[in-house]
C-alpha positions in Angstrom: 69.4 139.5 -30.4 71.1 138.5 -27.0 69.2 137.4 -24.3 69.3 138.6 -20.6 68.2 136.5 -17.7 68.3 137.8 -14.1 69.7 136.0 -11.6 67.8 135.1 -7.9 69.0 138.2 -6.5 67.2 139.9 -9.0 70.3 141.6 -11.0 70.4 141.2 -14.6 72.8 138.8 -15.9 75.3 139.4 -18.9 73.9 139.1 -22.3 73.7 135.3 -23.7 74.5 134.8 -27.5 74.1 130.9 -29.6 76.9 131.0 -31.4 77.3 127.4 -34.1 81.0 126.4 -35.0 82.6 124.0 -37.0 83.6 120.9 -35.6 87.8 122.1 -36.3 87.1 125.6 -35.0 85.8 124.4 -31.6 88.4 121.8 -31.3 91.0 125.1 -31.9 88.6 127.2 -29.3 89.0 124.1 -26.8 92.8 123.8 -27.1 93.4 127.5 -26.5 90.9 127.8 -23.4 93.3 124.8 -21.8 96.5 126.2 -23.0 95.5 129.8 -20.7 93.8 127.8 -18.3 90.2 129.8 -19.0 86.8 128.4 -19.6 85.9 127.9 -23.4 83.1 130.5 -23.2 86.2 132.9 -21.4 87.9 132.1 -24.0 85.2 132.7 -26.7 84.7 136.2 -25.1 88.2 137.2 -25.2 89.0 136.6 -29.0 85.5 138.1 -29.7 86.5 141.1 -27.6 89.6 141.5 -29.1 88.4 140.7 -32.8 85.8 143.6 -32.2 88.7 145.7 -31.2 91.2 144.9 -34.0 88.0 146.0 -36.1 86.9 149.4 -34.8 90.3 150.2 -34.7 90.6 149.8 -38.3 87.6 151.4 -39.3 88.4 154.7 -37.3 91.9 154.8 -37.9 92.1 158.6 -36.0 89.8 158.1 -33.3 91.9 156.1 -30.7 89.6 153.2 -29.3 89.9 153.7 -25.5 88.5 150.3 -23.5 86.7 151.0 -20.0 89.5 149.3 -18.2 92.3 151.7 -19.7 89.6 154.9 -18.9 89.6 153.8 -15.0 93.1 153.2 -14.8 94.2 156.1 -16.1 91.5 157.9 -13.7 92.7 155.9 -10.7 96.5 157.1 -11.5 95.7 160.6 -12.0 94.6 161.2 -8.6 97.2 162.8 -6.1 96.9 160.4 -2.7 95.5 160.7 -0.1 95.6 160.3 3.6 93.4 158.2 5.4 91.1 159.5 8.1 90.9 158.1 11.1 93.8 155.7 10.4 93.5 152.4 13.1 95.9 152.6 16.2 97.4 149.9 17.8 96.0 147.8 20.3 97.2 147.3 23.3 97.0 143.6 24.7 97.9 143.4 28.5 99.8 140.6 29.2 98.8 137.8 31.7 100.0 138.3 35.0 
């Protein structure tokens, strides 16, 4: 069961999971984290994340697996645009005389 501490502001932190590899598989882990630049726990969560979606995928081959990302995307480009109210005008700096 993941744990979840909460931070001094008093919001809830992400979920915290122990996870024990093989000496090999860490070295592997390590090597890829440097290779994109990312944090070995980064990495860790990105393979996980995308291991987790290779597999519900395959389990419900008709149901299309839709992340949260692609939902608000696809929200933000379905609206029409808009105009801004109140738009800021220019200021007007008088020059020294």
């Amino acid at each position: 069961m993941p744990t979840r501490q909460t931070s001094s502001s008093g919001k809830p932190k992400s979920p915290r999971i122990q996870v024990v590899l093989p000496e090999d598989l860490c070295e592997r882990l390590t090597w890829l984290a440097e290779q994109e630049s990312r944090t070995v726990s980064n990495m860790a969560r990105v393979l996980i994340q995308q291991g987790v979606q290779r597999q519900e995928q395959a389990q419900s081959v008709s149901k299309p697996v839709v992340s949260q990302e692609e939902r608000f995307r696809s929200a933000l480009e379905a609206q029409q645009p808009r105009r801004l109210r109140g738009a800021p005008r220019r200021l007007r700096l008088q020059r020294p005389r």
